[in-house]
PADRENMAR-461921 format. One record per residue (C-alpha): residue number from 1; x, y, z. Coordinates in Angstrom, 1 decimal. Layout:
BEGIN
+-----+--------+--------+--------+
! pos !     px !     py !     pz !
+-----+--------+--------+--------+
! NUM !      X !      Y !      Z !
...
+-----+--------+--------+--------+
***
This chain:
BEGIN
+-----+--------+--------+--------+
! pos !     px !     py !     pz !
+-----+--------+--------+--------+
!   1 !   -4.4 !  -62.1 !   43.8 !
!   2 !   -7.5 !  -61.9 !   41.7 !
!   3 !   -6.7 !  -64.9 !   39.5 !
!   4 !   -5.7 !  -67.2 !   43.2 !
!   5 !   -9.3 !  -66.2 !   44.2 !
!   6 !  -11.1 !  -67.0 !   41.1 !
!   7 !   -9.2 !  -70.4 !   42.0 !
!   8 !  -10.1 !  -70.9 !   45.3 !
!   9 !  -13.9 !  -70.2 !   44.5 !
!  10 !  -14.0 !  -72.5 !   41.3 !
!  11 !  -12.3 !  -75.2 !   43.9 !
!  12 !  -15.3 !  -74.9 !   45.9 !
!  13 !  -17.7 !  -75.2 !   43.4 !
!  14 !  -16.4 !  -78.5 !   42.1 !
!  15 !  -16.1 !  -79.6 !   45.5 !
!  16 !  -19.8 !  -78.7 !   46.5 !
!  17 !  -20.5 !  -80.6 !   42.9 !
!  18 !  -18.8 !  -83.5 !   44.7 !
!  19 !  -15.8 !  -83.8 !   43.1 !
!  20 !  -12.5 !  -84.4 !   44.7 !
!  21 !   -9.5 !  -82.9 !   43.5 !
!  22 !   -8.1 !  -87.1 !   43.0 !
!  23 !  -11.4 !  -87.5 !   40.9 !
!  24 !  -10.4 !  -84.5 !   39.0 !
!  25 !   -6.8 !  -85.4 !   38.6 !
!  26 !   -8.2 !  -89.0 !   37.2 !
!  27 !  -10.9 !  -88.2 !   35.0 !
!  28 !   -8.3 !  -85.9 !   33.3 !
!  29 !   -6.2 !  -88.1 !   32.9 !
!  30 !   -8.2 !  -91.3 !   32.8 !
!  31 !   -9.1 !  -90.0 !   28.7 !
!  32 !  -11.4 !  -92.7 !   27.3 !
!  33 !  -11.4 !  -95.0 !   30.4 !
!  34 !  -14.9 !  -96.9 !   30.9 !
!  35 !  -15.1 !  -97.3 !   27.0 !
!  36 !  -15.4 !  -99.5 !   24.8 !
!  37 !  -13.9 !  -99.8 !   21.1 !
!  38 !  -14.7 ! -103.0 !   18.7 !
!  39 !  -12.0 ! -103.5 !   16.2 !
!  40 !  -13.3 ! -105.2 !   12.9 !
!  41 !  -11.0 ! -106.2 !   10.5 !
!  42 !  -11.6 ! -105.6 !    6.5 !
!  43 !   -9.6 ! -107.8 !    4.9 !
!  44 !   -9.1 ! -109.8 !    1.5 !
!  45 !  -11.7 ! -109.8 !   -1.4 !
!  46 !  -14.9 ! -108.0 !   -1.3 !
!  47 !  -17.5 ! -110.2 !   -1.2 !
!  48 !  -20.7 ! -111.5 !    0.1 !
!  49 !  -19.0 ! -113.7 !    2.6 !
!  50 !  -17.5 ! -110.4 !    4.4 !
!  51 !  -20.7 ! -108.6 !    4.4 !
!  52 !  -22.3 ! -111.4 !    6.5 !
!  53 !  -19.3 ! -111.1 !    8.9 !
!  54 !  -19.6 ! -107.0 !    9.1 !
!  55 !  -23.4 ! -107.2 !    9.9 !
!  56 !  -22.6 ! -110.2 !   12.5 !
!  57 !  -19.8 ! -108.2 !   14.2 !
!  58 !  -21.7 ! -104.9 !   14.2 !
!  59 !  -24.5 ! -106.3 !   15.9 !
!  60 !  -22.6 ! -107.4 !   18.3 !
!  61 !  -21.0 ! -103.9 !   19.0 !
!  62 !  -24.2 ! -102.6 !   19.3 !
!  63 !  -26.0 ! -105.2 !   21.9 !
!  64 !  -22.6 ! -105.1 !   23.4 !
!  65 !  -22.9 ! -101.2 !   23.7 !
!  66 !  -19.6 ! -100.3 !   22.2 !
!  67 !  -19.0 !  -96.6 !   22.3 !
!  68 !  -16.8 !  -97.1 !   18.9 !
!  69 !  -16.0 !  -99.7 !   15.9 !
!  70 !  -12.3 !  -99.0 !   14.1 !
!  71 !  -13.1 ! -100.5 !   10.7 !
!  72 !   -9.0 ! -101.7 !   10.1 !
!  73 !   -9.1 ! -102.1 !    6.2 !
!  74 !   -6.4 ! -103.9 !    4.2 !
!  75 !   -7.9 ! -105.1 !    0.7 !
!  76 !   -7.3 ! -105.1 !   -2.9 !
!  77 !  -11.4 ! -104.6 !   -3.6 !
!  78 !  -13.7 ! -106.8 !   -4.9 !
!  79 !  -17.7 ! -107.3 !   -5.9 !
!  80 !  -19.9 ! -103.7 !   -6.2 !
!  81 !  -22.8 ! -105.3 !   -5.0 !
!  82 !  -21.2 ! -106.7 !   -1.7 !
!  83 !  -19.0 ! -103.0 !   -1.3 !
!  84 !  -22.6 ! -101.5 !   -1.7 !
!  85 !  -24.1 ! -103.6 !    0.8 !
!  86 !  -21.3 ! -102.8 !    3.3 !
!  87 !  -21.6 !  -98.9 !    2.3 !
!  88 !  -25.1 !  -98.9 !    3.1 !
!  89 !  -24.3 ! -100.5 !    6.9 !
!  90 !  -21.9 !  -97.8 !    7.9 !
!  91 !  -24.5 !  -95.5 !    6.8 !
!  92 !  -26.9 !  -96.6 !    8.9 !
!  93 !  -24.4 !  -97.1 !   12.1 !
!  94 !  -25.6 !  -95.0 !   15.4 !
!  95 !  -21.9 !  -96.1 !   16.6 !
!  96 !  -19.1 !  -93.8 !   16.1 !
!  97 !  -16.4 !  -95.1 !   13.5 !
!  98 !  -13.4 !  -94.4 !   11.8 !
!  99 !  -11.9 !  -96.9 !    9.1 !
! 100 !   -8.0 !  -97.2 !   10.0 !
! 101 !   -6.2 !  -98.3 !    6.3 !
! 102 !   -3.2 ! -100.3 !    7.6 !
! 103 !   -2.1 ! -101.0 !    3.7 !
! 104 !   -4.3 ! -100.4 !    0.7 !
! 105 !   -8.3 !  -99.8 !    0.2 !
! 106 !   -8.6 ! -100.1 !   -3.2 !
! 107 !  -11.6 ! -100.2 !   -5.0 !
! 108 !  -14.2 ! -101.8 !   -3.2 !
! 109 !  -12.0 ! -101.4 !    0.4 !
! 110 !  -11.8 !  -97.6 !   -0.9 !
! 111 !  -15.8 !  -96.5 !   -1.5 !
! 112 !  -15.8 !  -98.5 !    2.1 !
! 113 !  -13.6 !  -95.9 !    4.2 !
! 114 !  -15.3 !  -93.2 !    2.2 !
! 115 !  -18.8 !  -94.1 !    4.5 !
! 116 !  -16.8 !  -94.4 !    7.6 !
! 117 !  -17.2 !  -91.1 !   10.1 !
! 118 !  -13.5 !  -90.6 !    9.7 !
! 119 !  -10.2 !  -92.3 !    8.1 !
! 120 !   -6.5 !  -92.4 !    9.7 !
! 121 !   -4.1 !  -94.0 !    7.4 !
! 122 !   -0.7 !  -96.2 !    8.3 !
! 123 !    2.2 !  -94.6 !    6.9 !
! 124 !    2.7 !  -96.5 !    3.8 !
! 125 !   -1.2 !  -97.0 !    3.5 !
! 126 !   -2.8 !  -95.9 !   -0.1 !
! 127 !   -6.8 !  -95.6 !   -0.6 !
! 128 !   -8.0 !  -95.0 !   -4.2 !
! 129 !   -7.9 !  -96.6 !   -7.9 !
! 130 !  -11.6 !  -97.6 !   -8.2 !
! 131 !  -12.4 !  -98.5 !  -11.7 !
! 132 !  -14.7 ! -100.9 !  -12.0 !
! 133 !  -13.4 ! -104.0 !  -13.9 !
! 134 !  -15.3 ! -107.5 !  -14.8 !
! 135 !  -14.7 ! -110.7 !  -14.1 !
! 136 !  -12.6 ! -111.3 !  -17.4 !
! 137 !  -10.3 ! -108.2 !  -16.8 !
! 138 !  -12.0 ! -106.4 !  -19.3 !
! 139 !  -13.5 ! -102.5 !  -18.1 !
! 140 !  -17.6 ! -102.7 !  -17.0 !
! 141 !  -20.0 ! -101.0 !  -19.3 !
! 142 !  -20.5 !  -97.4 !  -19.2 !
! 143 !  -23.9 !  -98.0 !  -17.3 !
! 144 !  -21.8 !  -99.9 !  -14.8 !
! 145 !  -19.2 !  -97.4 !  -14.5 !
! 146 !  -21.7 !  -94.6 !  -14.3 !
! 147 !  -23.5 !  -96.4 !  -11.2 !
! 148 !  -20.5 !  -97.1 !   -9.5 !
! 149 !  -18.7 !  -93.3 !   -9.8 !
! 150 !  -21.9 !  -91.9 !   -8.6 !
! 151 !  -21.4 !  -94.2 !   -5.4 !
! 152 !  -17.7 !  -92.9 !   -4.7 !
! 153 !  -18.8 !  -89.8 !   -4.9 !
! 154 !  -22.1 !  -90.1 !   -2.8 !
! 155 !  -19.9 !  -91.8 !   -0.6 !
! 156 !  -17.8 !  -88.8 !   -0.1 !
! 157 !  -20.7 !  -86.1 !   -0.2 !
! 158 !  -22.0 !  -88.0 !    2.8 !
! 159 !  -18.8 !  -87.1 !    5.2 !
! 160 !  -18.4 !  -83.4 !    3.6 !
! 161 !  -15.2 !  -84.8 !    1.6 !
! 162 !  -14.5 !  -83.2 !   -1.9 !
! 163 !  -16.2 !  -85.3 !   -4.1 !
! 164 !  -13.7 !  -84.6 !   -7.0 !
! 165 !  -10.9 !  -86.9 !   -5.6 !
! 166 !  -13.6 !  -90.2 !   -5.1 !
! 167 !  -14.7 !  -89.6 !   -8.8 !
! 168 !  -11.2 !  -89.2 !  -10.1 !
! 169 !  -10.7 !  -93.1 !   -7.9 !
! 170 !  -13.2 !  -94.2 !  -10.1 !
! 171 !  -12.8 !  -92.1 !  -13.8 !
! 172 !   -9.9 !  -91.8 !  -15.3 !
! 173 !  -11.2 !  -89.2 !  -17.3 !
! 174 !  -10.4 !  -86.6 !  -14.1 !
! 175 !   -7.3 !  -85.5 !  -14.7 !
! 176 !   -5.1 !  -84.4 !  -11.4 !
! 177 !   -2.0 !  -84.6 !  -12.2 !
! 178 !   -0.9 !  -83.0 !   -9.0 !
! 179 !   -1.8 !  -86.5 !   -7.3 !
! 180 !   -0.5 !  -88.6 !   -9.6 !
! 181 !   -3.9 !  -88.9 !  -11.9 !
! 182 !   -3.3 !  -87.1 !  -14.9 !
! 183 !   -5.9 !  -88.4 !  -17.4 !
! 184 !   -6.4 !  -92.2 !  -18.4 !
! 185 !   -5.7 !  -93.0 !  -14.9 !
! 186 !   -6.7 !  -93.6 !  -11.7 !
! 187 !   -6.2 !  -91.2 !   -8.9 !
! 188 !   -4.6 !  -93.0 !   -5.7 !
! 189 !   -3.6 !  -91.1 !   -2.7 !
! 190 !   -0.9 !  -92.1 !   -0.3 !
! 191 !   -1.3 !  -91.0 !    3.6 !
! 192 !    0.4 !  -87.4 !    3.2 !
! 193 !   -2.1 !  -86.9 !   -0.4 !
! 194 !   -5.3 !  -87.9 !    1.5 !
! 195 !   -4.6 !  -86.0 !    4.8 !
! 196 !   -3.7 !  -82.5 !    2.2 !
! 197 !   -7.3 !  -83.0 !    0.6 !
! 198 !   -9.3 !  -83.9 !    3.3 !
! 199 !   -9.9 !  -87.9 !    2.7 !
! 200 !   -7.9 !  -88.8 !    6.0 !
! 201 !   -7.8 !  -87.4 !    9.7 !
! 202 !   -4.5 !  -88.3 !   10.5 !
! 203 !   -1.5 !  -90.7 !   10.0 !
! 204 !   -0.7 !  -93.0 !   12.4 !
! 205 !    1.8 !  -95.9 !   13.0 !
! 206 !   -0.2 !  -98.6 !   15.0 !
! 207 !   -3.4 !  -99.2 !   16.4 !
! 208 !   -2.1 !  -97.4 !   20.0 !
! 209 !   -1.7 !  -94.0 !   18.4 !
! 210 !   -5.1 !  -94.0 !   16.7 !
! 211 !   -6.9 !  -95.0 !   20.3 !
! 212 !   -4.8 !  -91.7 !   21.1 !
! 213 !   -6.1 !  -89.5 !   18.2 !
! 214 !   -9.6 !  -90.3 !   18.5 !
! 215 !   -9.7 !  -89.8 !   22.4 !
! 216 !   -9.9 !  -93.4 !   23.6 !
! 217 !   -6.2 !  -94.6 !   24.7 !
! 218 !   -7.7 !  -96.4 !   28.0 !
! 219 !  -11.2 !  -97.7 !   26.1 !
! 220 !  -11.8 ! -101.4 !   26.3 !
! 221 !  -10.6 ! -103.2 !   23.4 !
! 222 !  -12.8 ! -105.9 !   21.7 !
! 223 !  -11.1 ! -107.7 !   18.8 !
! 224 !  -13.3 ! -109.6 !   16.1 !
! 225 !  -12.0 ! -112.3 !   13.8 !
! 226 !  -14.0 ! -114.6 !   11.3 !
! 227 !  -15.0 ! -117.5 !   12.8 !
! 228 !  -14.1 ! -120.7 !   10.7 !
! 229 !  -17.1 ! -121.1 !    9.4 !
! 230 !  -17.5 ! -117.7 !    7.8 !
! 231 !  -13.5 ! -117.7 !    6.5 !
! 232 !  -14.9 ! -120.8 !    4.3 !
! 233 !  -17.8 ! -119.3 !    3.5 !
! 234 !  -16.1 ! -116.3 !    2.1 !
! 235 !  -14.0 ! -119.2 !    0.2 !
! 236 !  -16.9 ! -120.9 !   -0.9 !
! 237 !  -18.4 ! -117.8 !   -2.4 !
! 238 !  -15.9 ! -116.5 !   -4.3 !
! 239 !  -16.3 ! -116.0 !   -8.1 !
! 240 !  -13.3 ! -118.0 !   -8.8 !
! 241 !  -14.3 ! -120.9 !   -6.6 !
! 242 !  -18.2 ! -121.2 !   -8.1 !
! 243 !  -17.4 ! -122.3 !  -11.2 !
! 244 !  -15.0 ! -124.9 !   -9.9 !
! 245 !  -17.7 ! -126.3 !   -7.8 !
! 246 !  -20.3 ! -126.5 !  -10.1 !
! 247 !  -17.9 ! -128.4 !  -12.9 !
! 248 !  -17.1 ! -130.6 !  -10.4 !
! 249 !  -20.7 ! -131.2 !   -9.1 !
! 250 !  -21.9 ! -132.3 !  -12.5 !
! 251 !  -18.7 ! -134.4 !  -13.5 !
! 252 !  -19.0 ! -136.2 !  -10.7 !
! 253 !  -22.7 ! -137.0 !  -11.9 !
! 254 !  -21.6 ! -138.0 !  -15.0 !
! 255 !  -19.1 ! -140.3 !  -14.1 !
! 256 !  -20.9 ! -141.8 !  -11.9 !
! 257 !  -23.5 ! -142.7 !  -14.6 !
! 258 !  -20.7 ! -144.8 !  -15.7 !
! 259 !  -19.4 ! -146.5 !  -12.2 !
! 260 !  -20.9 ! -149.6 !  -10.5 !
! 261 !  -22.7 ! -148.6 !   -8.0 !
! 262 !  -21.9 ! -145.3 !   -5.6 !
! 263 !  -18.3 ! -144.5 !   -5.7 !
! 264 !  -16.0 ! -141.7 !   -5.1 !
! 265 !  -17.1 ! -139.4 !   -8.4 !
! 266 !  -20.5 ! -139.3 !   -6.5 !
! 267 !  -19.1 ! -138.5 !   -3.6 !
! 268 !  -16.9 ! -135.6 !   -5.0 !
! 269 !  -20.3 ! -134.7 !   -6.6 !
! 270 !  -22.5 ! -134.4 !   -3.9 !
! 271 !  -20.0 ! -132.8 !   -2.1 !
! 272 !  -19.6 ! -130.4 !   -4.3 !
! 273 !  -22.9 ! -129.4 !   -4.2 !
! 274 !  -23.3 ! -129.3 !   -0.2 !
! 275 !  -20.4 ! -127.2 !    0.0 !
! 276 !  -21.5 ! -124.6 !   -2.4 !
! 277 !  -25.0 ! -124.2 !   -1.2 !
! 278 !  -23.5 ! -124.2 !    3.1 !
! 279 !  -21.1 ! -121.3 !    1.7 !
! 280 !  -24.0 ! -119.7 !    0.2 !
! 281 !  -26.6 ! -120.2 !    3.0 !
! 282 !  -23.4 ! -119.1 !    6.0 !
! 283 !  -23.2 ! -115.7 !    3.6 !
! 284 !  -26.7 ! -115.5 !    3.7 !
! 285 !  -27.5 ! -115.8 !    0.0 !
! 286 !  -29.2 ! -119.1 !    0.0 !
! 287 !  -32.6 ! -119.9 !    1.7 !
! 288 !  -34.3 ! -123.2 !    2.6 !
! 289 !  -36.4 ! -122.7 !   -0.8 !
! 290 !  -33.1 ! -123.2 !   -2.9 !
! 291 !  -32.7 ! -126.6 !   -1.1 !
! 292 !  -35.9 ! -127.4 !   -1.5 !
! 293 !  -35.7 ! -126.6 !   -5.7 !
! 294 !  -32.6 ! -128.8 !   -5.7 !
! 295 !  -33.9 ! -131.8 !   -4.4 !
! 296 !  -36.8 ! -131.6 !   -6.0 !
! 297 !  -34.8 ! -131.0 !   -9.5 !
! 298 !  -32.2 ! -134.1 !   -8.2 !
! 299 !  -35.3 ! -136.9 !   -7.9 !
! 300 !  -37.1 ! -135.6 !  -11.3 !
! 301 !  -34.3 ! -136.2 !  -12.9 !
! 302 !  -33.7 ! -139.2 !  -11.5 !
! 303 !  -37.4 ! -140.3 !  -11.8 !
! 304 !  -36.8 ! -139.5 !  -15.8 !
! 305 !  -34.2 ! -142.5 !  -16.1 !
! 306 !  -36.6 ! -144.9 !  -15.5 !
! 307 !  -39.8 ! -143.0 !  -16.9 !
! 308 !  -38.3 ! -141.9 !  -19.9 !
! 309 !  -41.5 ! -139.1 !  -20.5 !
! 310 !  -38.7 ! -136.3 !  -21.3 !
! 311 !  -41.1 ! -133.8 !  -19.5 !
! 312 !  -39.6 ! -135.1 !  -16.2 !
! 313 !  -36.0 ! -134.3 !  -16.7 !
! 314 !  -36.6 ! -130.6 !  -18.6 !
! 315 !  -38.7 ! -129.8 !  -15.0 !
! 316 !  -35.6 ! -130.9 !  -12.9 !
! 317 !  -33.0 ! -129.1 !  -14.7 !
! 318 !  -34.8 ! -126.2 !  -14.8 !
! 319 !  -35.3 ! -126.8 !  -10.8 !
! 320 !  -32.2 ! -127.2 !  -10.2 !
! 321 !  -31.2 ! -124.4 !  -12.5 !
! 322 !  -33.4 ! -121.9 !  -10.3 !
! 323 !  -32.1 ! -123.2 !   -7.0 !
! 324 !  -28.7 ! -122.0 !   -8.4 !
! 325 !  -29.8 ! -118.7 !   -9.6 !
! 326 !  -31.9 ! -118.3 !   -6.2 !
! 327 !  -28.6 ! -118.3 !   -4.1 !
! 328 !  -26.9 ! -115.9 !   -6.5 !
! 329 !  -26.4 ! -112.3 !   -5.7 !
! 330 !  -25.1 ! -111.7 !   -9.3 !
! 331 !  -27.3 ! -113.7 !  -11.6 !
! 332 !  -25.0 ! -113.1 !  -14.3 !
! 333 !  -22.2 ! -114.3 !  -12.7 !
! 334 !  -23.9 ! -117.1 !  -11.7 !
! 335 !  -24.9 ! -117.3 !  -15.3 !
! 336 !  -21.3 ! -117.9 !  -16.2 !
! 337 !  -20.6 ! -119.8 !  -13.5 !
! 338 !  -23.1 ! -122.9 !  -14.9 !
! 339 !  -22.5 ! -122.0 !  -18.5 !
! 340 !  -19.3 ! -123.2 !  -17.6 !
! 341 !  -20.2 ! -126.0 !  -15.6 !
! 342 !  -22.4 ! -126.9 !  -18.7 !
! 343 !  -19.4 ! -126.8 !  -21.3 !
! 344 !  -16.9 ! -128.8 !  -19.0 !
! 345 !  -19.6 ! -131.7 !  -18.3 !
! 346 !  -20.2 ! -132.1 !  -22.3 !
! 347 !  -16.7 ! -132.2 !  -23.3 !
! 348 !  -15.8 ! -135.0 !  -21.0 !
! 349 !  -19.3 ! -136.6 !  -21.5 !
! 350 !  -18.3 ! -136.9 !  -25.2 !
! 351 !  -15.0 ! -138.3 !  -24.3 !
! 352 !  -16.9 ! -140.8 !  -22.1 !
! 353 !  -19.0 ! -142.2 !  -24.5 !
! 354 !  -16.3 ! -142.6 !  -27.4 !
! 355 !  -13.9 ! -143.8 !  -24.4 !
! 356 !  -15.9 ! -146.2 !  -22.5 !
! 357 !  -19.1 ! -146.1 !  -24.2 !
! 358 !  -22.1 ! -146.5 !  -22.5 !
! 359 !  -22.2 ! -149.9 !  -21.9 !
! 360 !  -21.0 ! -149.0 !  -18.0 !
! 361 !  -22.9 ! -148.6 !  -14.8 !
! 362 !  -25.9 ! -146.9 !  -14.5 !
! 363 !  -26.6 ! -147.5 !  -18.8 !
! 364 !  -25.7 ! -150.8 !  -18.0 !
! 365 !  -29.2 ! -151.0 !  -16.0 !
! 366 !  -31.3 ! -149.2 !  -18.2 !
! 367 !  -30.2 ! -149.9 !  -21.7 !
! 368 !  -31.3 ! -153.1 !  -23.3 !
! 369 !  -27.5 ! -155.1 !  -24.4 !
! 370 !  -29.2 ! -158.7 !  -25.3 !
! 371 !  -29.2 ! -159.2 !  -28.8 !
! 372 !  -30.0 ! -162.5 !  -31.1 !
! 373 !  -27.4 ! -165.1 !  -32.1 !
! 374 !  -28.1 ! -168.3 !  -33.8 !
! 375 !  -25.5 ! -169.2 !  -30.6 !
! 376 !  -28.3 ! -168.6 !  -28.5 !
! 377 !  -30.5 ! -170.7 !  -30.4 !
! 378 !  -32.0 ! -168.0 !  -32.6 !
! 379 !  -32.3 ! -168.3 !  -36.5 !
! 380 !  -32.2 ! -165.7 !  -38.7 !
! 381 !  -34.4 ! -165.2 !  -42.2 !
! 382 !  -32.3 ! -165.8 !  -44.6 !
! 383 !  -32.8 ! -164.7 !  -48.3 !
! 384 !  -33.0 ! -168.6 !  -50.1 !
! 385 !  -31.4 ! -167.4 !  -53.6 !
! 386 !  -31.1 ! -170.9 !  -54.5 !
! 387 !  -35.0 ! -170.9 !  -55.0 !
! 388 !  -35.2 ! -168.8 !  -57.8 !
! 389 !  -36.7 ! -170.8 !  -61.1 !
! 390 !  -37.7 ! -173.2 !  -59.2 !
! 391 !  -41.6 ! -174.6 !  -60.7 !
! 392 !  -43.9 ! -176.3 !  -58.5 !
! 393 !  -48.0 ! -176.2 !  -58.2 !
! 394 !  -50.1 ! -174.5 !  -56.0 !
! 395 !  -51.6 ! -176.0 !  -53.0 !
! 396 !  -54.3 ! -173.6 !  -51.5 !
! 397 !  -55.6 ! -170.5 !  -53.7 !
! 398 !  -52.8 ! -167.7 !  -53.6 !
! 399 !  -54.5 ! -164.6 !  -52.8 !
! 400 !  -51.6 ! -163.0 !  -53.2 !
! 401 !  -50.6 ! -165.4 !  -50.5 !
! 402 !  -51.0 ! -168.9 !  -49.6 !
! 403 !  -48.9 ! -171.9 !  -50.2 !
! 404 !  -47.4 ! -174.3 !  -52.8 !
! 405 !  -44.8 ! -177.3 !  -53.1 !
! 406 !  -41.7 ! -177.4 !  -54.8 !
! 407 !  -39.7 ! -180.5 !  -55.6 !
! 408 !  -42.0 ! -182.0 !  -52.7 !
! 409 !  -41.2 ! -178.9 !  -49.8 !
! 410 !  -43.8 ! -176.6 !  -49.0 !
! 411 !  -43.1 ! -173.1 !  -48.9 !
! 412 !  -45.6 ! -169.9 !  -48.0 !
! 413 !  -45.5 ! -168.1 !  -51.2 !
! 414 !  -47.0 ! -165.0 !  -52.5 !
! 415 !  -48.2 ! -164.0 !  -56.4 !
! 416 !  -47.1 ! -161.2 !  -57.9 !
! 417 !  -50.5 ! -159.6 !  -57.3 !
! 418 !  -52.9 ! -161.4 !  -59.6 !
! 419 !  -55.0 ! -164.4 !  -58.3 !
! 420 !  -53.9 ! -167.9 !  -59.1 !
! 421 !  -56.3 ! -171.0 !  -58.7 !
! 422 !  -55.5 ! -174.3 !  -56.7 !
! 423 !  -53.2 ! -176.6 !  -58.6 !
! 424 !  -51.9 ! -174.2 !  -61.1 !
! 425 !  -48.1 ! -174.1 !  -61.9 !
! 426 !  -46.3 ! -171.8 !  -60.6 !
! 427 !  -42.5 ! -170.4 !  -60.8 !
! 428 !  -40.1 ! -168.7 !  -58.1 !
! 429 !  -38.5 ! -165.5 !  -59.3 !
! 430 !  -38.2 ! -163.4 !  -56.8 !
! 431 !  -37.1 ! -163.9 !  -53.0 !
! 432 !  -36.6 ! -161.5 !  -50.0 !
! 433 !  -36.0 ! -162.9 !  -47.1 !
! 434 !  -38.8 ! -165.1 !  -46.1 !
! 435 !  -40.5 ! -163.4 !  -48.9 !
! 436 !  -40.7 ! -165.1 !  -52.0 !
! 437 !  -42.8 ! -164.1 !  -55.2 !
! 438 !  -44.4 ! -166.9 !  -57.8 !
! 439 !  -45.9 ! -166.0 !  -61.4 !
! 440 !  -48.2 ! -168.8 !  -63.1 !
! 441 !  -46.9 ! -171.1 !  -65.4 !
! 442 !  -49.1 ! -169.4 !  -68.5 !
! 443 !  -48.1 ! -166.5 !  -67.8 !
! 444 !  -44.6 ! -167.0 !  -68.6 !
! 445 !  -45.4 ! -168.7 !  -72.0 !
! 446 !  -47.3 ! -165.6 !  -72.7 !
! 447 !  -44.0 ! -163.5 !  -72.4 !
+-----+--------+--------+--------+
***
C-alpha cells in the first residue's frame, strides 16, 4: 500500500512537470533518438592524404553539431608524422568518440584508437604490433623508436589505459608472454585480449550493436567517404608513388631535349609534375610558394640554354629543389625520393647520348654542327713537304718574316730567327703548315 502511494504521488509530480505517461513511455524507449553520430572511416595507409580527410570530416561533425564521430579503423599503419598529426586531432576533439576496429589497427591505425575516448573491436579485429620500421624494411634508429614508444604510451596514459601493453605494441623488449609477446616481439591483442586489459570497451559484430552499446541505437547516422579528389591525393602522396613521379618528371625533360619539338615525353613530364604538386597541395602540404619556386626554377633553367652563364641553371635547380622540399612533410624522404629521381635521369641520359647522341632536338638548336669541307669550297693548310731544300732569294727584308721567290713562286717565309737582308739566298728546311722556315745561303756553307 505504501509502495502504490509512493507511485501515485511520483505520477503526479511528472505530470505537474508536464510529462505524459506516452512521453515517458517514448523517451525510455526512444534511447538516442534526436542524435546524431558521424561515422569516419580509417582506412589503408597512414599518411598525409588521410589526415587532410580526418580534419575535413571532423569539421564538418562539428558545424554540423554531431553529438558523436565512430572512428571505424581498418589499416595496416603507415607514416609517424601523419599518425601523430591525427593523434593530436582526437585529442583535441570536444565530440564524444569511440574508434570501432572492424579488422586490424596496426601500427600507425593502433597509437590512433589509443587517443579515441573509447574502442569496441569486431570479433576477429586485432590492434597492436607497432614497431617502427623505415622505408627500406630495415628497424628506425633508437632515437626514432624511443619517440615513437613514448607516443603509444602517452597515447594510453591519456584514456587511463595501462600503459605497459601500448609500449610492449611498440618494444619488443616487453616481454608478455601471456599475450602472445614474449620478448623480441611485438605484443598484438585480439578482441577477447584487449577487452581483459582494458584497451577495448566491448566486442561487437556490426556497426548496429555498437550504436547499442554506446547508447545511440535511434541517433542520426552521417556516413563520410573520401571524395575523389582526396582518394588521389592520398595516391599521389604516398612514399612509393613520389619517387615514381619525380623519375618520370625529369625523364620526360630529358627526352624531350632530344625530340623535335613538344611531344609526348614532355607531356608525361609536365604531367608528372602537376600531379605531384595537386596531390600535395589537396593533402595540404604544398603552398602557392612551392609553385611559385618551381616556375621560377623551370624558366632559369631554361634561360641557361641560351645564356650559357652557368650561374643561371645552379639558381633554378636549387629552386626547383626547394619547391620540392617545401611540399615535403618528411624532408628525408623527400630526400630519397629525388636522389632517386637524380640517379634514374643520369643513367638514361648516358644511354641517350652514346645512343642517339646529341645531335637531336633541342641540341640540335643550340649546338653549332657546320663544320669546313673543301666540298663546301673551303681549303685547308696543308703542310707543302715538297718544299723542303728548295733555294730561292729574298724579296723584302725577313724580319723573321717577310717574303721570297722560289723557282719564280712567291711564298711568305719566315728565318729561323736571325735577320736576313734583301736579295740574299735563302733555303727551305722546315715547313708547318703554312709555316715555312728559311736559313741564308752562307750560313749553310759555314756548317
Amino acid at each position: 500500500m505504501k509502495f502504490f502511494r509512493l507511485s501515485i504521488l511520483s505520477m503526479i509530480v511528472l505530470l505537474a512537470a508536464g510529462l505524459s505517461l506516452s512521453q515517458l513511455l517514448t523517451t525510455a524507449s526512444a534511447e538516442g533518438e534526436g542524435d546524431q553520430v558521424y561515422v569516419i572511416p580509417v582506412e589503408s595507409t597512414v599518411e598525409r592524404g588521410l589526415t587532410a580527410f580526418l580534419e575535413r570530416t571532423t569539421s564538418e561533425a562539428i558545424e554540423s553539431g554531431s553529438d558523436h564521430i565512430i572512428f571505424e579503423i581498418d589499416t595496416p599503419g603507415g607514416r609517424v608524422d601523419a599518425a601523430g598529426d591525427i593523434g593530436e586531432l582526437l585529442q583535441d576533439l570536444d565530440i564524444p568518440n569511440t574508434a570501432y576496429i572492424t579488422s586490424q589497427a596496426y601500427s600507425a591505425g593502433s597509437y590512433i584508437a589509443l587517443n579515441a575516448d573509447q574502442i569496441y573491436m569486431k570479433q576477429q579485429a586485432t590492434i597492436g604490433s607497432s614497431g617502427v620500421i623505415n622505408s627500406d624494411g630495415t628497424a628506425a634508429d633508437k632515437k626514432a623508436q624511443s619517440a615513437w614508444i613514448s607516443s603509444m604510451v602517452a597515447a594510453a596514459d591519456s584514456n587511463d589505459r595501462n600503459p605497459i601493453y601500448a609500449r610492449a605494441m611498440a618494444d619488443s623488449s616487453i616481454d608478455l608472454p601471456d599475450y602472445g609477446a614474449a620478448e623480441g616481439q611485438f605484443l598484438t591483442l585480439s578482441p577477447s585480449e584487449a577487452l581483459e586489459v582494458g584497451y577495448s570497451e566491448g566486442i561487437v559484430q556490426d556497426r548496429v550493436e555498437l550504436l547499442s552499446e554506446i547508447g545511440l541505437s535511434e541517433a542520426k547516422i552521417v556516413e563520410t567517404n573520401p571524395t575523389p579528389a582526396e582518394n588521389f591525393a592520398r595516391f599521389l602522396t604516398d612514399p612509393v608513388v613520389i619517387p615514381i613521379l619525380l623519375s618520370v618528371a625529369s625523364l620526360g625533360l630529358v627526352v624531350e631535349l632530344y625530340s623535335p619539338g613538344f611531344g609526348i615525353p614532355g607531356i608525361m613530364g609536365l604531367t608528372s609534375l602537376v600531379l605531384f604538386f595537386y596531390g600535395h597541395i589537396v593533402a595540404g602540404l604544398a603552398g602557392y610558394e612551392a609553385i611559385i619556386l618551381l616556375v621560377l626554377g623551370v624558366g632559369l633553367i631554361v634561360t641557361e640554354f641560351f645564356v650559357t652563364s652557368g650561374f643561371l641553371g645552379i639558381v633554378g635547380i636549387v629552386a626547383i629543389v626547394t619547391s620540392l622540399m617545401l611540399s615535403s612533410a618528411d624532408m628525408g624522404q623527400m630526400a630519397m625520393s629525388i636522389g632517386i629521381a637524380l640517379i634514374v635521369t643520369i643513367v638514361v641520359s648516358v644511354i641517350l647520348f652514346k645512343t642517339i647522341g646529341i645531335n637531336r632536338g633541342f641540341f640540335k638548336k643550340v649546338i653549332l654542327n657546320d663544320s669546313t669541307s673543301s666540298e663546301k669550297g673551303y681549303v685547308s693548310s696543308v703542310t707543302r713537304l715538297e718544299l723542303i731544300g728548295l733555294e730561292g732569294e729574298s724579296l723584302t727584308p725577313l724580319r723573321p718574316s717577310g717574303t721570297a721567290v722560289f723557282d719564280d713562286e712567291r711564298l711568305d717565309v719566315v728565318s729561323e730567327g736571325s735577320f736576313i737582308g734583301v736579295n740574299q739566298r735563302v733555303k727551305i728546311i722546315k715547313t708547318e703548315g703554312s709555316r715555312i722556315v728559311v736559313r741564308a745561303q752562307e750560313n749553310l756553307k759555314e756548317e
